[in-house]
N, C-alpha and C positions, 0 to 999 in steps of 0.2 A: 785529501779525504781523511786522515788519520789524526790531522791537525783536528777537523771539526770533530773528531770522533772524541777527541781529548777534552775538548773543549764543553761538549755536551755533556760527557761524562761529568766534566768536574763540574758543571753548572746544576747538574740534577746529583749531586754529592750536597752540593753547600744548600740548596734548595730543602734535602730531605735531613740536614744536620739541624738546621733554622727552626723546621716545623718538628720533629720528632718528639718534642717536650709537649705537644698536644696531648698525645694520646695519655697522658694522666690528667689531662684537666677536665673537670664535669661539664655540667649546663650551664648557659647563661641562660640568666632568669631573666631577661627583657622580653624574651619571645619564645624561646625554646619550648616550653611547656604548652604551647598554645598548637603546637605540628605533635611534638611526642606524648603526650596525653589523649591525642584524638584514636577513636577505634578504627580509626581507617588505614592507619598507619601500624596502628600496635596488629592489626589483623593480617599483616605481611601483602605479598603482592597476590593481586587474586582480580577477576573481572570489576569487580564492586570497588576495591581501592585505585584500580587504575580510572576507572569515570569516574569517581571522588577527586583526586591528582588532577584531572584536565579539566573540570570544569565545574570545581568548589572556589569560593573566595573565602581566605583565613589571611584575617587580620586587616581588612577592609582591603584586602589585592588580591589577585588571580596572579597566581604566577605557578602555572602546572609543571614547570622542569626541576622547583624549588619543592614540591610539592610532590612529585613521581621520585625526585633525590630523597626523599624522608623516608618515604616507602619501603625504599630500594632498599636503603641502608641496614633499615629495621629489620627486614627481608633476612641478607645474608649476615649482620652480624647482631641483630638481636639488638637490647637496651644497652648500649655501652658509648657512653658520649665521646670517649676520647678516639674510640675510632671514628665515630660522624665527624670530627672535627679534621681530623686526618683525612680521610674522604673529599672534606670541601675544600 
């Protein structure tokens, strides 16, 4: 039990050592601005943005968990990419 305990730990160490340099990096412009530009997202979570999230198509897809995650993010940390990036 101690062992796995060791072992999870140092796995979620190197995991969050790897990603931590995220949180200073901005947008990627391939798509990013197509989710965080929309008022449905910038407008936080609320009845109207959650049936936007489940059953809008952005970007020629429907993908509402990708789509309720934008939301969310927006939600509790505002415009700040490096933490969405951290997030995902």
């Amino acid at each position: 039990m101690r062992r796995q305990l060791i072992i999870c730990l140092l796995l979620a160490g190197i995991t969050l050592m790897v990603y931590w340099p995220l949180r200073n990096y901005g947008l990627v412009y391939y798509d990013d601005p197509s989710f965080l530009d929309n008022p449905e997202v910038i407008s936080g979570f609320n009845w109207h943005s959650f049936l936007w999230a489940v059953s809008s198509v952005v970007i020629a897809n429907w993908h509402p968990a990708t789509n309720l995650s934008f939301v969310l993010d927006h939600q509790f940390f505002g415009t700040n990419p490096g933490v969405e990036h951290l997030v995902n």
